[in-house]
C-alpha positions in Angstrom: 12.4 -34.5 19.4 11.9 -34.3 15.1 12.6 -31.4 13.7 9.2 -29.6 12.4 10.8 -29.6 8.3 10.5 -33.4 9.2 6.9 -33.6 10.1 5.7 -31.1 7.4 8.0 -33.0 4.6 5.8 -36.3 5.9 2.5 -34.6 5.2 3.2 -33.0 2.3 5.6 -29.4 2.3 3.5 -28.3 -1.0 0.6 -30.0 -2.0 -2.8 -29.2 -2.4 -3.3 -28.0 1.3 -0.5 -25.5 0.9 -1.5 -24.4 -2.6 -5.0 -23.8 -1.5 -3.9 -22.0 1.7 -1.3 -19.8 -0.5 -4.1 -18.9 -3.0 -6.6 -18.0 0.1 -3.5 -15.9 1.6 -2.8 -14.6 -1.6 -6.4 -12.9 -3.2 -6.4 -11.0 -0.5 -3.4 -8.7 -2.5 -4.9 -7.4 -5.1 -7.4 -5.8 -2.7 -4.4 -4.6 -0.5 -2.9 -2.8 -3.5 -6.4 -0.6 -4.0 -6.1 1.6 -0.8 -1.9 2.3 -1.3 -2.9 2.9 -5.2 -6.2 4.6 -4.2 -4.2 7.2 -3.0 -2.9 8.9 -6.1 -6.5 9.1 -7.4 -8.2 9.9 -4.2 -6.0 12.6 -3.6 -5.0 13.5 -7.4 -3.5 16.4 -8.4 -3.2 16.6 -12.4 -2.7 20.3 -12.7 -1.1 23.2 -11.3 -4.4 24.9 -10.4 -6.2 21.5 -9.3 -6.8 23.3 -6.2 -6.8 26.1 -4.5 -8.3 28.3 -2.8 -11.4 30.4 -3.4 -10.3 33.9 -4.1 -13.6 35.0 -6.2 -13.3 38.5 -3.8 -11.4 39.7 -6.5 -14.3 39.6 -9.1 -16.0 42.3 -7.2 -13.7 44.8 -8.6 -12.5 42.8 -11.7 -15.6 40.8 -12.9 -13.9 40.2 -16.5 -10.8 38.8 -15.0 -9.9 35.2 -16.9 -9.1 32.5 -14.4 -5.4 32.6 -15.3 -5.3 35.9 -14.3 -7.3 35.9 -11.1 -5.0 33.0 -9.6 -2.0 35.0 -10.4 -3.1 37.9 -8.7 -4.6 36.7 -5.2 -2.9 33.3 -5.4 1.0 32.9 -4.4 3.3 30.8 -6.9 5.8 28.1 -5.1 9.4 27.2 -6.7 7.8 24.8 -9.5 5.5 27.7 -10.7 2.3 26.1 -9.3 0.0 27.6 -7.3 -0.4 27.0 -3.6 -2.6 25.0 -2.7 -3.5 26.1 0.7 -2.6 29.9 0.9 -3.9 32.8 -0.7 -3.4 36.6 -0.7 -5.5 38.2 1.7 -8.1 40.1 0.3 -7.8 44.1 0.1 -9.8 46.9 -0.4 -8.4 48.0 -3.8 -9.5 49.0 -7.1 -8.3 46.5 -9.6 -5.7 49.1 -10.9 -3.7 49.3 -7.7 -3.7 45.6 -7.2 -2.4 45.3 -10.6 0.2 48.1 -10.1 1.2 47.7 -6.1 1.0 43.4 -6.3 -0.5 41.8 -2.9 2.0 40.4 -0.3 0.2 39.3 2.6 -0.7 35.9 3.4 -3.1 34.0 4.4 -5.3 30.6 4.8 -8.0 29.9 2.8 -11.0 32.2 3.8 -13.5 31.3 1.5 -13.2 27.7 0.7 -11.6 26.1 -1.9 -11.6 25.3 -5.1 -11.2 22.2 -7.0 -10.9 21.2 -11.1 -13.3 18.3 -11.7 -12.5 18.0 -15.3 -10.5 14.5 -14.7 -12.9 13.4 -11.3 -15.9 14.1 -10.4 -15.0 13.9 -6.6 -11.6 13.3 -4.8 -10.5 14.2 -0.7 -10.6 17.7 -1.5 -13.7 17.9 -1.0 -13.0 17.8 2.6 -10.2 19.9 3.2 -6.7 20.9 1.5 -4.7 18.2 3.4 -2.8 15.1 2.8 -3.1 11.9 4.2 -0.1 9.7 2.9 2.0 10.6 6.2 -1.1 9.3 8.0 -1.7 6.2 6.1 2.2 5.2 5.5 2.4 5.7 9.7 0.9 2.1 10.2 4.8 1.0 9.8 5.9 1.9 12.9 2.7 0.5 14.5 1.5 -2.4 12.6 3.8 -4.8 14.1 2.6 -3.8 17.4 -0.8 -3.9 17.7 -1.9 -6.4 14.9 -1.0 -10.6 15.4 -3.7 -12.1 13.9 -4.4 -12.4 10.1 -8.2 -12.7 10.9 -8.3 -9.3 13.2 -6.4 -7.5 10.3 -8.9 -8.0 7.7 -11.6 -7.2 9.6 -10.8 -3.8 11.2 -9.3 -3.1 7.0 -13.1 -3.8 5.9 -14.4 -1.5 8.4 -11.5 1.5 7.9 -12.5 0.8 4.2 -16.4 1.5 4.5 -15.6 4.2 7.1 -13.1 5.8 4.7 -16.0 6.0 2.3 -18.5 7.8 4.6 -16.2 10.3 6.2 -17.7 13.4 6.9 -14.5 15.5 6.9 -10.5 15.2 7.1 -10.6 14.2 10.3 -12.6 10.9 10.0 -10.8 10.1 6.9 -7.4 10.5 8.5 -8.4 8.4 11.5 -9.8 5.4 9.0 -6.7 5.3 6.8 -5.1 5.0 9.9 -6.8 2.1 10.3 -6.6 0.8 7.0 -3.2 1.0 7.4 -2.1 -0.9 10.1 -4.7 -3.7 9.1 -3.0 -3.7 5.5 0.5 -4.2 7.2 -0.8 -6.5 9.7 -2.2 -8.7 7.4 0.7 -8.8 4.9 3.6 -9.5 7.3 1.1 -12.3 9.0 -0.3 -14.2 6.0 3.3 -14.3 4.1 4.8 -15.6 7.4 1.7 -18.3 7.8 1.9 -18.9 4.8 5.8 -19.6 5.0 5.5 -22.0 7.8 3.4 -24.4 6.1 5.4 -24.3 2.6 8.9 -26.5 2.6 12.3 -24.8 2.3 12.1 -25.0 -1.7 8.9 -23.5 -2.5 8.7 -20.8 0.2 9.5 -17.6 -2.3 6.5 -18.3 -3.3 4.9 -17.3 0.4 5.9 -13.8 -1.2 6.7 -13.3 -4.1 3.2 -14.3 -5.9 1.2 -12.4 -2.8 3.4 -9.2 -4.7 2.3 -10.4 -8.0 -1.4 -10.6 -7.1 -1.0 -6.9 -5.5 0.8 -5.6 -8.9 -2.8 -6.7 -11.0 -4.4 -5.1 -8.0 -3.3 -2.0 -9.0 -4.4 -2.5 -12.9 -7.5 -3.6 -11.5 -8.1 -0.6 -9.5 -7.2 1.6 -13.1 -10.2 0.2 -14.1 -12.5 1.1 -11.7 -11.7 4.0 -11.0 -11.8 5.3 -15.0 -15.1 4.6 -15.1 -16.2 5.5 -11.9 -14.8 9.0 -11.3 -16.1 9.5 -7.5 -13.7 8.5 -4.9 -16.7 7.8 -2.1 -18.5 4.9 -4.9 -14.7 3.7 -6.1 -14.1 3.6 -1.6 -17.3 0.7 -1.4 -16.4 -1.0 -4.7 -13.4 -1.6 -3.3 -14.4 -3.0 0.0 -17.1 -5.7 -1.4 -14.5 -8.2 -2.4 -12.6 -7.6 1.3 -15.9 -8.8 2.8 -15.4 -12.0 1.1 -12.2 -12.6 2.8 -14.1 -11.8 5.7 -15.9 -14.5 5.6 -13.5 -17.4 4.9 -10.3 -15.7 6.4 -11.7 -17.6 9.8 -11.1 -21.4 8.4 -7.2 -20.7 7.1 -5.7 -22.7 9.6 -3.3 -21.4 12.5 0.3 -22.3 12.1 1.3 -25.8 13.1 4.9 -24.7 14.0 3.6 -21.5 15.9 1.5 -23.6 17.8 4.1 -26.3 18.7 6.4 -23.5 19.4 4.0 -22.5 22.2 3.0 -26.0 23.2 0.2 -26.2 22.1 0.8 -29.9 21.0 -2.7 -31.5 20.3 -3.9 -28.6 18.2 -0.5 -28.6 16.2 -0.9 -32.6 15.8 -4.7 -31.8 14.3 -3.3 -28.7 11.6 -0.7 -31.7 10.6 -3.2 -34.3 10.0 -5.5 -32.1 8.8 -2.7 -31.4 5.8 -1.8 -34.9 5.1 -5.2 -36.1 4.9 -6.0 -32.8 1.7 -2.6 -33.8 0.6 -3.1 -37.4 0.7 -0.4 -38.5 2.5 0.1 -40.3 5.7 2.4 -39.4 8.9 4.5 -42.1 11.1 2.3 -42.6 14.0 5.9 -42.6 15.6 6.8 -39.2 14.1 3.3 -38.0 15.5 4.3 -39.3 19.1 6.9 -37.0 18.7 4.8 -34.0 17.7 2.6 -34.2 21.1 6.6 -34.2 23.2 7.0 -30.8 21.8 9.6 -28.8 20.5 12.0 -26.6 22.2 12.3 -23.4 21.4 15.3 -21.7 20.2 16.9 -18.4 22.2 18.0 -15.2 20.6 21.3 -14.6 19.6 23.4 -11.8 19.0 23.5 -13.5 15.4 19.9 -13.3 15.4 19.4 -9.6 16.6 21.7 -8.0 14.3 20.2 -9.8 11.0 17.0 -8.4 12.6 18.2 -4.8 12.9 20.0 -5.1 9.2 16.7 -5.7 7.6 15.0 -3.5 9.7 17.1 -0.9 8.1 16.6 -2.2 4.5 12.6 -2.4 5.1 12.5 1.5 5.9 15.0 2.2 2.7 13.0 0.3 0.7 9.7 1.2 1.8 10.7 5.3 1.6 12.0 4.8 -2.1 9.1 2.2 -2.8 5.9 4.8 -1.8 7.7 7.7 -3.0 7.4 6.5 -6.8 4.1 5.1 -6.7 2.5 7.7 -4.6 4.0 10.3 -7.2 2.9 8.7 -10.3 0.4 11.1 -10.8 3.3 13.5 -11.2 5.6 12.4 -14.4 3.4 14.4 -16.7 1.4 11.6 -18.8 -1.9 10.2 -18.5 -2.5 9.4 -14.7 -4.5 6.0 -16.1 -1.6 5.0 -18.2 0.8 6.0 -15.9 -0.6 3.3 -13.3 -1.2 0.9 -15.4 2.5 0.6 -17.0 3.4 1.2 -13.1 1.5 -1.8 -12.5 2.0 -3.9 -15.2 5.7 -3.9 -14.4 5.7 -5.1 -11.6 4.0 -8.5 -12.1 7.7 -9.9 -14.2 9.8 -7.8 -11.8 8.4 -10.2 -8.8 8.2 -13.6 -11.2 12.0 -12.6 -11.9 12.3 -12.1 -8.0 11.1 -16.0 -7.3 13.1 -17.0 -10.2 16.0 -15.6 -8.4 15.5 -16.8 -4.9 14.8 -20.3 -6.2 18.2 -19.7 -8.3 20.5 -18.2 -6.3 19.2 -17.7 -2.3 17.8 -14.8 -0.6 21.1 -13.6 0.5 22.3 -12.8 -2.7 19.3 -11.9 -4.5 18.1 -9.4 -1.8 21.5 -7.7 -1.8 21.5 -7.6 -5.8 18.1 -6.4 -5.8 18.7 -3.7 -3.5 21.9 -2.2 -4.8 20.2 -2.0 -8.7 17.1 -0.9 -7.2 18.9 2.0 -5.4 21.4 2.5 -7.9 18.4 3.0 -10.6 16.8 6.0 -8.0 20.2 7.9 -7.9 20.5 7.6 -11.7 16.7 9.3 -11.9 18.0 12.2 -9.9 20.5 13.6 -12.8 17.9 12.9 -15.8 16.8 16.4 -16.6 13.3 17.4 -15.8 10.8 17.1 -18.1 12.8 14.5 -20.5 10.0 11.5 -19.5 7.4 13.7 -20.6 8.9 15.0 -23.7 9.8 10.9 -24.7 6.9 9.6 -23.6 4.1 12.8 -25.3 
């Protein structure tokens, strides 16, 4: 029986088939990066009194009341000294005097609606309800790998959890479609990094991943763009979906794998993806070696070996997903220009993933994950004794 590396070395491990099906698998990223990114505009919060909640009762009895003043009155402060957004006093019948002198103390959910600063957008979620929706959209984790197999099924569901993101009527419908949008972004990176893998030789599979990251990182600066001049998260939503709806379309000729399908002998349609290759890489397989294509190949048990690699990087996934979203989900936060803040965030990132492949092809993925992971983490526990307020005071 030949060993598939064998076969896939005879019709080329990296020519022009495998650089057209790695730039196909690859585009799709710097859509992928607008709905994580999307996030920290469509749900921005630039100032302490972005929003909150309608307390204009008060004006009855205090009509000449500055808006500084009215928040601190029928508004309770949190730890940072921002205002809540969600909770308000609840409303008394009081002469201004005694609500000045006495203070109010109860409670309460918004009663009146809300109340939103459109200075910086002219539109974000808030417009629906005070709630968040990163715990729903960052859920698809535990799912994705689940319910979504097919590269194909993943971009389509994302193009319609993208449109229906745009058109939701309230929180609800937008929770549900990010949901969506979720699982199909997951499902369709883990699948077209591993298709991509499996038709890509040993020596150039880092780039499977690492340049799907890089197209993701101008993603994001891409997305800076369009959503600085268009300011309303519904129009920025469907922007961001027509280029998806391209992938739609060709997504259906990227070819299954070949060692998937002789894994589940599937034999003749394995022996088509390989000749398929050679002939757009220009190269010819052994008749002999093709014989041995259509006897199959048999497939390899678990291990113990196997199981606990799995569960190691199982763990490291989660650690570096949970450090990972909690910085960019929280640029908005460190006090500079929420634009240039993204932009630098995602500017970064395109030689922090060229250095990545540099290192795989250098050293391995053993030691380069591990390396990787211990200055990444060390770098986070650094950022935890840097006094608050220093970034902003370099940076201004």
């Amino acid at each position: 029986m030949a060993d598939f590396g064998e076969i896939l070395l005879a019709a080329g491990d990296f020519g022009l088939f495998q650089k057209l099906l790695l730039f196909a698998l690859c585009f799709p990223n710097i859509m992928l990066s607008f709905h994580v990114t999307s996030l920290v505009f469509n749900q921005a919060s630039v100032s302490p009194s972005f929003h909150h909640c309608n307390t204009d009762w008060i004006l009855a009895v205090g009509p000449n009341l500055i808006k500084e003043e009215q928040l601190n009155l029928t508004v309770p402060q949190l730890q940072d000294g921002s205002f809540s957004m969600c909770e308000m006093f609840a409303p008394v019948d009081w002469s201004l005097e005694d609500i000045r002198l006495f203070g109010l103390n109860k409670t309460t959910g918004c009663m009146h609606g809300y109340v939103h600063d459109f200075s910086l957008f002219d539109s974000t979620i808030f417009d629906l309800v005070s709630a968040s929706s990163y715990t729903i959209y960052m859920h698809q984790d535990m799912v994705q790998k689940l319910l979504y197999r097919a590269t194909q099924i993943s971009v389509v569901t994302m193009t319609i959890g993208t449109y229906a993101t745009g058109l939701s009527p309230n929180i609800y419908v937008y929770m549900a479609s990010q949901f969506i949008v979720g699982i199909s972004y997951g499902g369709f990176r883990i699948n077209s990094v591993i298709l991509a893998t499996e038709w890509i030789g040993m020596k150039k599979r880092a780039y499977a991943a690492c340049l799907g990251q890089v197209m993701a990182a101008l993603g994001q600066c891409i997305l800076v763009g369009i959503v600085y001049f268009i300011r309303d998260w519904r129009t920025a939503q469907f922007i961001m979906g027509a280029p998806i709806l391209l992938t739609c379309i060709y997504i259906w000729f990227i070819p299954e794998s070949a060692r998937w399908l002789l894994d589940r002998g599937r034999t003749e349609e394995c022996k088509k993806g390989v000749l398929k290759a050679a002939a757009i890489n220009k190269r010819t397989v052994p008749d002999a070696l093709l014989m041995k294509v259509c006897m199959g190949v048999a497939l390899a048990l678990g291990s113990f070996v196997l199981r606990k690699y799995f569960l190691t990087l199982v763990f490291a996934w989660a650690a570096l997903n949970l450090a990972y979203t909690s910085l960019s989900l929280n640029v908005g936060k460190f006090g500079m220009d929420i634009f240039i803040t993204q932009l630098i965030f995602g500017l970064t990132e395109v030689p922090a993933h060229l250095i990545c492949l540099w290192l795989l092809e250098l050293v391995g993925r053993k030691p380069s994950l591990m390396s990787t992971l211990l200055v990444g983490g060390t770098m986070c526990l650094v950022s935890v004794f840097i006094p608050e307020g220093t970034l902003q005071q370099n940076f201004i």
